[in-house]
C-alpha positions, 0 to 999 in steps of 0.5 A: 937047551939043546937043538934035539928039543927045537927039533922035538917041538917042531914035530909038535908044532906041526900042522898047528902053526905056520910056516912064515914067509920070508918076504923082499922089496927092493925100496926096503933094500934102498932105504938099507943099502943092502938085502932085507929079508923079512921074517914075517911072523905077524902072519903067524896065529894070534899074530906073533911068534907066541904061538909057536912057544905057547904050542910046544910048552902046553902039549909038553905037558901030561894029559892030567897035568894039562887039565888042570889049567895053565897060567902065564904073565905076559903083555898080551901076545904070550897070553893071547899064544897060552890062551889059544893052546889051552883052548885048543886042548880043552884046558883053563887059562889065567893070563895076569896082564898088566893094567895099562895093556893095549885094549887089543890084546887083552880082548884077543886074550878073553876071545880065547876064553882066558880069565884075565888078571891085571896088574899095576906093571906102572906101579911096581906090582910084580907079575912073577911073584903074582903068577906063582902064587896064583898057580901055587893056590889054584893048581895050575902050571906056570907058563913063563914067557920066556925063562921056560925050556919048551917056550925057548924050543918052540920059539927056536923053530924060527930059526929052522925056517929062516935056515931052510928060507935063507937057503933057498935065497941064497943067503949062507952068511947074514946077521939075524936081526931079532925083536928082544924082550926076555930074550925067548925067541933070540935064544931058540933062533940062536940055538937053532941057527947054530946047528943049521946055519952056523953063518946066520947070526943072532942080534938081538934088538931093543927099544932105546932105554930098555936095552937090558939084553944089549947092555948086559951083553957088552957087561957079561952080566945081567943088568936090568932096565931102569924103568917098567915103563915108558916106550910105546914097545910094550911087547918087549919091556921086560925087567932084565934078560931071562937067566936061561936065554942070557947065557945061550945069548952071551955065547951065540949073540952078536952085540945088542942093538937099539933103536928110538920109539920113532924109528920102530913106528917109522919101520911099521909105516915101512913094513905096511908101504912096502910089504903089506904087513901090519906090525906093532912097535915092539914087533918092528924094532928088528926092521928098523935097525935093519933100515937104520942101523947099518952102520952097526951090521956086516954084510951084503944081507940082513934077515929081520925078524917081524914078531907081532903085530898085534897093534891098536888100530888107533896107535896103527892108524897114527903111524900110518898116516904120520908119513 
Protein backbone atom coordinates (compact mmCIF):
# COMPACT_ATOMS: atom_id res chain seq x y z
CA UNK A 1 0.00 0.00 0.00
CA UNK A 2 1.21 3.07 -1.01
CA UNK A 3 -0.07 6.90 -1.08
CA UNK A 4 0.49 6.78 -5.34
CA UNK A 5 -2.34 3.95 -5.28
CA UNK A 6 -4.92 6.34 -3.23
CA UNK A 7 -3.83 8.93 -5.81
CA UNK A 8 -4.39 6.33 -8.47
CA UNK A 9 -7.84 5.46 -7.53
CA UNK A 10 -8.73 9.15 -6.87
CA UNK A 11 -8.77 9.62 -10.55
CA UNK A 12 -10.94 6.99 -10.99
CA UNK A 13 -13.24 7.83 -8.63
CA UNK A 14 -13.61 11.08 -10.18
CA UNK A 15 -16.93 12.17 -11.04
CA UNK A 16 -18.68 8.87 -9.72
CA UNK A 17 -18.41 9.67 -6.02
CA UNK A 18 -18.76 12.70 -3.87
CA UNK A 19 -16.54 14.89 -2.56
CA UNK A 20 -18.19 15.15 1.33
CA UNK A 21 -18.24 18.08 3.37
CA UNK A 22 -16.76 18.81 6.42
CA UNK A 23 -19.59 20.34 8.66
CA UNK A 24 -19.63 22.39 12.31
CA UNK A 25 -22.04 23.35 14.82
CA UNK A 26 -21.06 25.34 17.79
CA UNK A 27 -23.64 23.15 20.28
CA UNK A 28 -21.18 19.89 19.02
CA UNK A 29 -18.38 22.20 20.32
CA UNK A 30 -19.95 22.74 23.63
CA UNK A 31 -20.86 19.36 24.34
CA UNK A 32 -16.97 18.46 23.29
CA UNK A 33 -15.11 21.20 24.93
CA UNK A 34 -13.25 21.88 21.79
CA UNK A 35 -13.61 22.15 17.73
CA UNK A 36 -15.67 19.01 16.11
CA UNK A 37 -15.42 18.53 12.59
CA UNK A 38 -17.57 16.56 11.14
CA UNK A 39 -16.52 14.36 7.94
CA UNK A 40 -20.12 13.78 6.74
CA UNK A 41 -19.83 10.48 4.30
CA UNK A 42 -23.50 9.32 5.13
CA UNK A 43 -23.89 11.89 2.47
CA UNK A 44 -21.78 9.77 -0.05
CA UNK A 45 -23.66 7.48 -2.62
CA UNK A 46 -25.41 4.36 -1.12
CA UNK A 47 -24.79 6.26 1.98
CA UNK A 48 -21.36 5.41 3.21
CA UNK A 49 -17.74 5.40 2.63
CA UNK A 50 -18.30 2.06 0.49
CA UNK A 51 -18.61 3.39 -2.53
CA UNK A 52 -15.44 4.90 -2.62
CA UNK A 53 -13.71 1.47 -2.02
CA UNK A 54 -16.33 -0.61 -4.10
CA UNK A 55 -15.53 2.05 -7.28
CA UNK A 56 -11.69 1.92 -6.99
CA UNK A 57 -11.58 -2.21 -6.53
CA UNK A 58 -14.39 -2.85 -9.84
CA UNK A 59 -12.69 -0.35 -12.38
CA UNK A 60 -9.25 -1.97 -11.10
CA UNK A 61 -10.07 -4.86 -12.74
CA UNK A 62 -9.77 -6.02 -16.52
CA UNK A 63 -12.73 -5.45 -18.68
CA UNK A 64 -12.88 -9.63 -19.25
CA UNK A 65 -12.35 -10.07 -15.94
CA UNK A 66 -14.97 -7.54 -14.62
CA UNK A 67 -17.58 -9.15 -16.81
CA UNK A 68 -17.72 -12.27 -15.49
CA UNK A 69 -19.16 -10.81 -11.99
CA UNK A 70 -17.88 -9.69 -8.80
CA UNK A 71 -18.53 -11.16 -5.24
CA UNK A 72 -18.27 -9.54 -1.57
CA UNK A 73 -19.36 -10.27 2.06
CA UNK A 74 -20.40 -7.72 3.80
CA UNK A 75 -23.11 -6.48 6.61
CA UNK A 76 -24.88 -4.51 4.05
CA UNK A 77 -22.92 -1.17 3.14
CA UNK A 78 -19.74 -2.99 1.18
CA UNK A 79 -22.62 -4.85 -0.47
CA UNK A 80 -24.75 -2.13 -1.25
CA UNK A 81 -21.00 0.00 -2.55
CA UNK A 82 -20.25 -3.55 -4.72
CA UNK A 83 -23.78 -3.82 -5.81
CA UNK A 84 -23.70 -0.14 -7.31
CA UNK A 85 -20.33 -0.46 -9.18
CA UNK A 86 -21.14 -3.72 -10.55
CA UNK A 87 -24.54 -2.24 -11.81
CA UNK A 88 -22.76 0.89 -13.07
CA UNK A 89 -20.27 -1.54 -15.23
CA UNK A 90 -22.76 -3.87 -16.26
CA UNK A 91 -21.66 -6.65 -14.26
CA UNK A 92 -23.27 -9.62 -11.96
CA UNK A 93 -22.99 -9.18 -8.24
CA UNK A 94 -23.38 -11.81 -5.37
CA UNK A 95 -23.34 -10.25 -2.18
CA UNK A 96 -23.33 -12.95 0.92
CA UNK A 97 -25.12 -11.14 3.80
CA UNK A 98 -25.72 -12.35 7.07
CA UNK A 99 -29.18 -13.43 8.13
CA UNK A 100 -29.74 -11.04 10.92
CA UNK A 101 -28.78 -7.91 8.51
CA UNK A 102 -30.92 -4.80 8.85
CA UNK A 103 -33.94 -5.19 6.36
CA UNK A 104 -32.74 -1.93 5.01
CA UNK A 105 -29.71 -2.71 3.85
CA UNK A 106 -30.43 -5.75 2.34
CA UNK A 107 -33.14 -4.32 0.03
CA UNK A 108 -30.48 -1.24 -0.89
CA UNK A 109 -28.69 -4.29 -1.71
CA UNK A 110 -31.20 -6.33 -4.23
CA UNK A 111 -32.25 -2.43 -5.59
CA UNK A 112 -28.93 -2.71 -7.14
CA UNK A 113 -29.74 -5.80 -8.83
CA UNK A 114 -27.21 -7.77 -6.49
CA UNK A 115 -28.33 -11.57 -5.65
CA UNK A 116 -28.08 -11.66 -2.19
CA UNK A 117 -26.74 -14.99 -0.21
CA UNK A 118 -27.37 -15.23 3.57
CA UNK A 119 -25.50 -16.52 6.24
CA UNK A 120 -26.07 -17.81 9.80
CA UNK A 121 -23.25 -14.80 11.17
CA UNK A 122 -25.22 -15.75 14.85
CA UNK A 123 -24.57 -19.23 14.44
CA UNK A 124 -20.77 -19.22 13.53
CA UNK A 125 -21.25 -19.82 9.62
CA UNK A 126 -18.05 -18.02 8.17
CA UNK A 127 -18.50 -15.64 5.43
CA UNK A 128 -15.06 -15.69 4.21
CA UNK A 129 -14.95 -19.42 3.72
CA UNK A 130 -18.44 -18.91 1.85
CA UNK A 131 -17.35 -16.02 -0.27
CA UNK A 132 -14.29 -17.97 -1.70
CA UNK A 133 -15.98 -21.07 -2.48
CA UNK A 134 -18.84 -19.16 -4.12
CA UNK A 135 -16.38 -17.23 -6.16
CA UNK A 136 -14.18 -20.61 -6.70
CA UNK A 137 -17.24 -22.43 -8.31
CA UNK A 138 -18.84 -19.32 -10.13
CA UNK A 139 -16.05 -17.64 -11.76
CA UNK A 140 -16.44 -14.57 -9.92
CA UNK A 141 -13.85 -11.99 -8.18
CA UNK A 142 -13.74 -11.67 -4.78
CA UNK A 143 -14.35 -8.28 -3.25
CA UNK A 144 -13.00 -8.43 0.47
CA UNK A 145 -14.17 -5.65 2.66
CA UNK A 146 -11.37 -4.31 3.61
CA UNK A 147 -8.21 -6.88 3.73
CA UNK A 148 -8.22 -5.59 -0.46
CA UNK A 149 -5.48 -3.43 -1.63
CA UNK A 150 -7.93 -1.11 -4.11
CA UNK A 151 -10.89 -1.09 -1.49
CA UNK A 152 -7.97 0.47 1.51
CA UNK A 153 -6.75 3.02 -1.88
CA UNK A 154 -10.38 4.10 -2.38
CA UNK A 155 -11.62 4.30 1.07
CA UNK A 156 -7.90 6.34 1.75
CA UNK A 157 -9.36 9.34 -0.82
CA UNK A 158 -11.15 10.46 2.62
CA UNK A 159 -8.41 11.06 3.92
CA UNK A 160 -7.29 13.47 0.92
CA UNK A 161 -10.29 15.36 1.32
CA UNK A 162 -10.30 15.89 5.17
CA UNK A 163 -6.23 16.98 4.31
CA UNK A 164 -7.52 19.72 1.75
CA UNK A 165 -11.06 20.66 4.16
CA UNK A 166 -8.95 20.75 7.08
CA UNK A 167 -6.77 22.95 5.67
CA UNK A 168 -9.09 25.52 4.45
CA UNK A 169 -10.51 25.39 8.37
CA UNK A 170 -7.29 26.20 9.57
CA UNK A 171 -7.00 23.06 11.41
CA UNK A 172 -3.07 21.73 10.61
CA UNK A 173 -2.95 19.66 13.96
CA UNK A 174 -6.00 17.23 15.26
CA UNK A 175 -6.71 13.69 15.80
CA UNK A 176 -9.00 11.93 13.16
CA UNK A 177 -11.34 10.10 14.80
CA UNK A 178 -12.47 7.20 12.31
CA UNK A 179 -15.58 4.43 12.72
CA UNK A 180 -13.58 0.95 12.75
CA UNK A 181 -14.67 -2.42 11.63
CA UNK A 182 -11.78 -4.42 9.63
CA UNK A 183 -10.06 -1.27 9.52
CA UNK A 184 -10.37 -0.31 5.83
CA UNK A 185 -10.90 2.98 5.81
CA UNK A 186 -8.58 3.74 9.09
CA UNK A 187 -5.79 2.41 7.10
CA UNK A 188 -6.45 4.34 3.58
CA UNK A 189 -6.86 7.76 5.72
CA UNK A 190 -3.81 6.90 7.76
CA UNK A 191 -2.12 6.45 4.83
CA UNK A 192 -3.25 9.08 2.98
CA UNK A 193 -2.88 11.90 5.81
CA UNK A 194 0.59 10.56 6.28
CA UNK A 195 1.56 11.87 3.05
CA UNK A 196 -0.83 15.19 3.02
CA UNK A 197 -1.18 15.88 6.34
CA UNK A 198 1.17 14.48 8.57
CA UNK A 199 -0.35 16.48 11.96
CA UNK A 200 -3.87 15.03 11.22
CA UNK A 201 -3.69 11.67 13.00
CA UNK A 202 -5.79 8.55 12.90
CA UNK A 203 -7.87 6.99 16.08
CA UNK A 204 -9.48 4.55 15.42
CA UNK A 205 -13.19 3.95 17.19
CA UNK A 206 -15.09 0.67 17.93
CA UNK A 207 -18.35 -0.30 19.91
CA UNK A 208 -17.38 -1.40 23.66
CA UNK A 209 -16.86 -5.09 23.55
CA UNK A 210 -15.73 -5.46 19.96
CA UNK A 211 -12.69 -3.45 20.00
CA UNK A 212 -10.41 -6.03 18.55
CA UNK A 213 -8.63 -3.27 16.45
CA UNK A 214 -7.97 -1.17 20.08
CA UNK A 215 -7.06 -4.17 21.78
CA UNK A 216 -4.60 -5.26 19.25
CA UNK A 217 -3.26 -2.16 19.03
CA UNK A 218 -2.18 -1.45 22.82
CA UNK A 219 -1.18 -5.94 22.03
CA UNK A 220 0.81 -5.42 18.91
CA UNK A 221 -0.96 -8.20 17.50
CA UNK A 222 -4.03 -9.07 16.12
CA UNK A 223 -6.66 -10.17 18.52
CA UNK A 224 -10.17 -10.95 17.75
CA UNK A 225 -13.48 -10.10 19.07
CA UNK A 226 -15.11 -12.56 21.71
CA UNK A 227 -18.51 -12.84 20.17
CA UNK A 228 -20.04 -12.05 16.44
CA UNK A 229 -22.56 -10.56 17.68
CA UNK A 230 -24.22 -8.47 20.03
CA UNK A 231 -24.16 -4.48 19.40
CA UNK A 232 -26.70 -2.59 17.93
CA UNK A 233 -23.21 -1.38 15.59
CA UNK A 234 -23.68 -4.07 12.95
CA UNK A 235 -21.76 -2.10 10.46
CA UNK A 236 -18.53 -2.44 12.33
CA UNK A 237 -18.70 -6.12 14.03
CA UNK A 238 -15.68 -7.69 12.26
CA UNK A 239 -14.00 -10.79 13.39
CA UNK A 240 -10.32 -9.12 14.10
CA UNK A 241 -8.23 -6.12 12.32
CA UNK A 242 -7.71 -7.04 8.73
CA UNK A 243 -3.86 -8.69 8.12
CA UNK A 244 -3.26 -5.81 5.56
CA UNK A 245 -4.82 -2.75 7.66
CA UNK A 246 -3.31 -3.97 10.85
CA UNK A 247 0.10 -3.12 10.17
CA UNK A 248 -0.53 0.32 8.10
CA UNK A 249 -2.70 0.88 11.37
CA UNK A 250 0.16 -0.13 14.09
CA UNK A 251 2.57 2.20 12.54
CA UNK A 252 0.17 5.14 11.57
CA UNK A 253 -2.57 4.88 14.37
CA UNK A 254 -3.16 6.65 17.61
CA UNK A 255 -4.41 3.96 20.62
CA UNK A 256 -7.95 2.72 19.86
CA UNK A 257 -10.98 4.08 21.39
CA UNK A 258 -14.16 2.69 22.46
CA UNK A 259 -17.59 3.75 23.17
CA UNK A 260 -20.99 1.84 24.69
CA UNK A 261 -24.18 1.25 22.27
CA UNK A 262 -25.65 4.02 24.25
CA UNK A 263 -23.55 6.64 23.64
CA UNK A 264 -23.33 5.74 19.52
CA UNK A 265 -27.28 5.97 19.38
CA UNK A 266 -26.96 9.18 21.61
CA UNK A 267 -24.36 10.59 19.03
CA UNK A 268 -26.94 10.03 16.11
CA UNK A 269 -29.49 11.80 18.08
CA UNK A 270 -26.54 14.42 18.31
CA UNK A 271 -25.54 14.47 14.44
CA UNK A 272 -29.57 14.69 13.57
CA UNK A 273 -30.07 18.08 16.27
CA UNK A 274 -27.37 19.69 15.56
CA UNK A 275 -26.34 18.91 11.82
CA UNK A 276 -29.27 17.40 10.06
CA UNK A 277 -27.57 14.20 9.47
CA UNK A 278 -28.94 10.67 9.49
CA UNK A 279 -26.32 8.09 10.87
CA UNK A 280 -26.38 4.66 11.99
CA UNK A 281 -24.93 3.08 15.19
CA UNK A 282 -21.66 1.79 13.66
CA UNK A 283 -21.44 5.01 11.50
CA UNK A 284 -21.69 7.22 14.66
CA UNK A 285 -19.09 5.89 16.91
CA UNK A 286 -16.56 8.33 15.82
CA UNK A 287 -18.79 11.58 16.79
CA UNK A 288 -19.34 10.03 20.05
CA UNK A 289 -15.93 9.55 21.42
CA UNK A 290 -15.66 13.06 19.56
CA UNK A 291 -18.42 14.25 22.16
CA UNK A 292 -17.62 11.97 24.92
CA UNK A 293 -14.21 10.67 24.94
CA UNK A 294 -12.26 13.97 25.37
CA UNK A 295 -10.45 12.80 28.34
CA UNK A 296 -8.98 10.40 25.87
CA UNK A 297 -7.83 13.28 22.87
CA UNK A 298 -5.12 15.97 22.50
CA UNK A 299 -5.76 18.91 21.06
CA UNK A 300 -7.96 22.25 20.58
CA UNK A 301 -9.98 20.28 17.36
CA UNK A 302 -10.99 16.89 16.72
CA UNK A 303 -12.19 15.57 13.03
CA UNK A 304 -14.88 12.62 13.18
CA UNK A 305 -15.62 10.86 10.65
CA UNK A 306 -19.29 9.96 9.77
CA UNK A 307 -19.30 6.67 7.77
CA UNK A 308 -23.01 5.63 7.15
CA UNK A 309 -26.14 6.05 7.71
CA UNK A 310 -27.59 3.74 6.64
CA UNK A 311 -30.03 2.99 9.79
CA UNK A 312 -33.78 1.18 9.91
CA UNK A 313 -36.19 4.06 10.34
CA UNK A 314 -37.37 1.90 13.12
CA UNK A 315 -33.86 1.78 15.06
CA UNK A 316 -33.66 5.89 13.74
CA UNK A 317 -37.05 6.71 14.86
CA UNK A 318 -36.19 5.27 18.43
CA UNK A 319 -32.95 6.99 18.75
CA UNK A 320 -34.45 10.13 17.79
CA UNK A 321 -37.27 10.30 20.12
CA UNK A 322 -35.27 8.62 23.37
CA UNK A 323 -34.16 12.41 23.92
Amino acid sequence: MTPAMIDAAAVRLAGHVRATPLLWSPALDRIAGRRVLVKAESLQHTGSFKARGAWAAVTALAPEVRARGVIAYSSGNHAQGVARAAALHGCPAVIVMPADAPAAKVAATRAWGAEVIPYDRAGGEGREALGERLAATRGLTLIRPYDEPEVIAGQGTVGLEIAEQAAQEGVAEAEVLVCCGGGGLSAGIALALADRAPGLRVRTVEPEGFDDTARSLAAGRRLANPAPTGSVCDAILTPEPGALTFPILARLAGPGLAVSDDEAVAAMRAAFEHLRLVLEPGGAVALAAALWRGDDLAGDAVIAVASGGNVDPELFARAIAAG
